[in-house]
C-alpha positions, 0 to 999 in steps of 0.5 A: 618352674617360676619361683619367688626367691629373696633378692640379694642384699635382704637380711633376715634377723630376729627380735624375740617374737618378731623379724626384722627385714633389713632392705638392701634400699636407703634414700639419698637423704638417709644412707641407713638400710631401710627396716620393717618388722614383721610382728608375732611371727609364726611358726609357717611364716618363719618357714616361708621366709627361710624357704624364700632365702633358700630353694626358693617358693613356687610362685602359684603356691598361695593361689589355690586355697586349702580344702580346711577354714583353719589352713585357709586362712594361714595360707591366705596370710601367707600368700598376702605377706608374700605379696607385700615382700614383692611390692617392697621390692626384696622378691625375685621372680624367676622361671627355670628351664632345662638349663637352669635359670631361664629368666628372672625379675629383678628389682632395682627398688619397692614399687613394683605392680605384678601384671598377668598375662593378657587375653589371647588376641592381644599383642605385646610389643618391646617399649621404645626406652628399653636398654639391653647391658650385658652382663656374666649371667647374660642380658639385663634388660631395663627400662627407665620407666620401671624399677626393674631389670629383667635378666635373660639368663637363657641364651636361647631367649634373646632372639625374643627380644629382637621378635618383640621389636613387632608386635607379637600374640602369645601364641607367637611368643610361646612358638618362638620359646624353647620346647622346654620353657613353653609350658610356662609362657603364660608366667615368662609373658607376665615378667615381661610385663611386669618388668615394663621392658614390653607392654601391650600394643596400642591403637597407636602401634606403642606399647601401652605403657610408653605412651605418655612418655612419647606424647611428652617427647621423651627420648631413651636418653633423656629419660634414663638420664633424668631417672637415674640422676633424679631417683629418691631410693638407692639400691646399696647392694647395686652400689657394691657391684659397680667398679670401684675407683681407684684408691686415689686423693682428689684431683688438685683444684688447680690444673696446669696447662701447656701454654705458649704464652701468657696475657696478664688481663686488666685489674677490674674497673666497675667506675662506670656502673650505671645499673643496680642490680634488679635493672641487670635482671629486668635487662637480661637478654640474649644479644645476636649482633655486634658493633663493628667496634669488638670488645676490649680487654678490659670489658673482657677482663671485667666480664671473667673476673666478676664470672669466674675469677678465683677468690679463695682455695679451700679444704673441703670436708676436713674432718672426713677421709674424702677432704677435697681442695675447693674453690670460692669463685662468684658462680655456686658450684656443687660442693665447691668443686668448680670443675669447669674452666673457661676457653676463649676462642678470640676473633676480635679484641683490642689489645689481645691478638686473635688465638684460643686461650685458657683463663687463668682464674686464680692469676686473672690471665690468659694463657694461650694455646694456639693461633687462631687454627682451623677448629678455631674457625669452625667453632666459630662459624658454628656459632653463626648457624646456632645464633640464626637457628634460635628461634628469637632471632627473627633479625637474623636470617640464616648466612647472615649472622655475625661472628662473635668477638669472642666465643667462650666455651665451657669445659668440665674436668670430669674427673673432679666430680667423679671422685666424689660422686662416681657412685652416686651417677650424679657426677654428670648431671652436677657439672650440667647444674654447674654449667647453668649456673656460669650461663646466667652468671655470664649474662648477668655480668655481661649486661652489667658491662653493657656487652651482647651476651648470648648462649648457645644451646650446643657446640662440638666436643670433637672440634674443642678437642682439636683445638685445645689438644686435650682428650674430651675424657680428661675435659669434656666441652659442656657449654659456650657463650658468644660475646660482642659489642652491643650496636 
């Protein structure tokens, strides 16, 4: 039997002749629960509402209109008000079998559009952006383009997602049903639609509602990442179920390192500046090709101090049980976590030898970690492909790029981030804004010391963890930069 029950997280409360519905919903920008009255309850709306946080209502009750005007029009209020709890988002629909609970929408905030079941003829298809998570009562299913999760609680409905990857007719759907839940195929086919997990296949062979995701050249992952880390609305009862961290003081903003020795770099030395700074902006570019006379160790400590070298430790949010140790360096970082560090990989330099490094940015030195290895050079070479790829650099033709002097790469402790923002799924996409903040930083300072800046658009995870002998869950490779002696 299909039914609308309250979703977990509404509360209930009276305030004398109204009800206060209290949402599970808050904004990131407002953490308070979000309310709604309902004025001069009556007594049948007081009877839905008490049916709907318990047993539940049958979801057709309000369609078909008593014989009497007086009960028509409670009824026809009572099926509006149904609808408008269901469009805030505080309703699951659900479809019982023989087992129990078979399927059930769940909404992951307000917004959601109820979509009927189509005209026979017509296909339906699985949309391309669809995830499929585990979970104890069985499958959740979800799309980033819906704000909601379908949960297929009935194992005997799994082998329908596999069938919906081909466009599928209802009568097609209804045959691949268990006996007992055929009778409802018309409302379990209306919950897929509803739920955006499957919509109807197009002239195009897509399921309608992915069509102008695709022709935007979206990916699955982009765009789970961007809804995820960008939505407005905050589900807090969603919150309460995801693992907790472990009850633990931030990590320390300094983070020691096993290194084999240690180069003090030059005090900085800006005499020669000859650009302010509206001309280093207007002269920003990325540079491919190098003299044959590499970087010194002086541009080179000018370049990492004017970047990232450390001008205060801080205490962040003292007041607060969270209080975390900051940083002050030149480049913004969310919250003043700074949890990126700069790895050097050394081809040529005067006055340092070739190696990989790490760049002490609180006493302005390099600590090396090991010779100039095998990962060393792949990462290099891996830096030529990417330069003559770049579809500016028509001087460049592939197997004719030059490796840079040095190649910088970018490393985030994750775990800072995550002890701040391991609830919010910002932790990852902070240390990304971080990254794009050094990338620029790192061009402006390198045009002002008149250096051959150049980003890359990807580099390896596996080859930096090689190379640097640290596991990519303590610190994962999130950007590199090449830098050389401009000809």
């Amino acid at each position: 039997m299909p039914k609308y029950l309250f979703r977990e997280g509404v509360d209930l409360s009276t305030d004398i002749n109204d009800i206060v519905v209290t949402t599970p919903y808050a904004t990131r920008s407002n953490p308070h629960r979000q309310t709604f009255r309902l004025k001069n309850a009556k007594e049948p709306l007081k009877k839905l509402l008490a049916a709907l946080s318990q047993e539940g209502v049958e979801s057709n009750q309000y369609l078909a209109l008593p014989e009497t005007t007086e009960s028509a029009a409670t009824h026809l209020e009572l099926g509006l008000q149904l609808k408008n709890l269901y469009e805030k988002g505080l309703l699951i629909h659900a479809i019982d079998g023989c087992n129990g609970r078979a399927m059930c929408l769940l909404p992951m905030k307000p917004g959601i559009k109820q979509q009927p079941c189509p005209d026979d003829g017509k296909a339906l298809k699985l949309s391309k952006f669809t995830s499929i998570h585990p979970c104890l009562e069985g499958l959740d299913v979800t799309t980033p383009l819906s704000p909601t999760t379908l949960r297929l609680q009935d194992h005997r409905l799994y082998p329908l997602i596999q069938k919906l990857l081909s466009p599928c007719t209802t009568d097609i759907i209804r045959n691949v049903l268990p006996e007992d839940l055929r009778i409802h195929h018309r409302e379990l086919i209306s919950l897929l639609l509803s739920s955006g997990v499957a919509g109807i296949c197009n002239t195009n062979h897509n399921a309608d509602i992915d069509q102008e995701a695709i022709e935007a050249g979206w990916n699955r992952q982009d765009l789970s990442f961007h809804q995820q880390t960008r939505r407005h609305i905050v589900d807090f009862k969603a919150q309460e179920s995801l693992p907790k961290p472990i009850d633990r003081k931030a990590p320390p903003a300094k983070h020691q390192r096993i290194i084999l020795s240690t180069v003090s770099l030059p005090t900085p030395s800006i005499d020669n500046q000859k650009t302010n700074f509206y001309q280093v902006i207007q002269q920003r570019q990325s540079i491919r090709t190098y003299d044959s006379n590499p970087v010194s160790a002086e541009a080179l400590g000018n370049l990492l101090w004017y970047s990232m070298h450390t001008r205060e430790e801080i205490l962040c949010d003292p007041a607060l049980p969270r209080s975390y140790e900051g940083l002050l360096r030149p480049v913004a970082s969310a919250g003043g976590l700074h949890s990126i560090e700069l790895y050097l990989c050394i081809h040529l330099c005067i006055g340092i030898s070739p190696g990989f490094y790490h760049y002490d940015s609180f006493e302005h030195s390099l600590g090396k970690i090991s010779d100039l290895n095998r990962p060393c050079e792949s990462m290099l070479e891996m830096a030529v492909n990417t330069t003559c790829r770049a579809p500016q650099a028509s001087s460049v033709s592939p197997g004719y790029g030059q490796r840079p002097d040095v190649l910088i790469v970018m490393a985030a402790r994750y775990e800072r981030n995550a002890s701040l923002h391991s609830e919010t799924g910002l932790a990852y996409a902070l240390i990304l804004k971080d990254a794009g903040s050094l990338y620029q930083q790192l061009y402006l300072v390198a045009t002002a010391l008149q250096l051959a800046p150049c980003g890359l658009s990807f580099g390896s995870s596996e080859l930096f963890e090689q190379a640097s002998g640290i596991s990519s869950k303590a610190e994962c490779s999130v950007g590199e930069f090449m830098i050389g002696n401009p000809k």
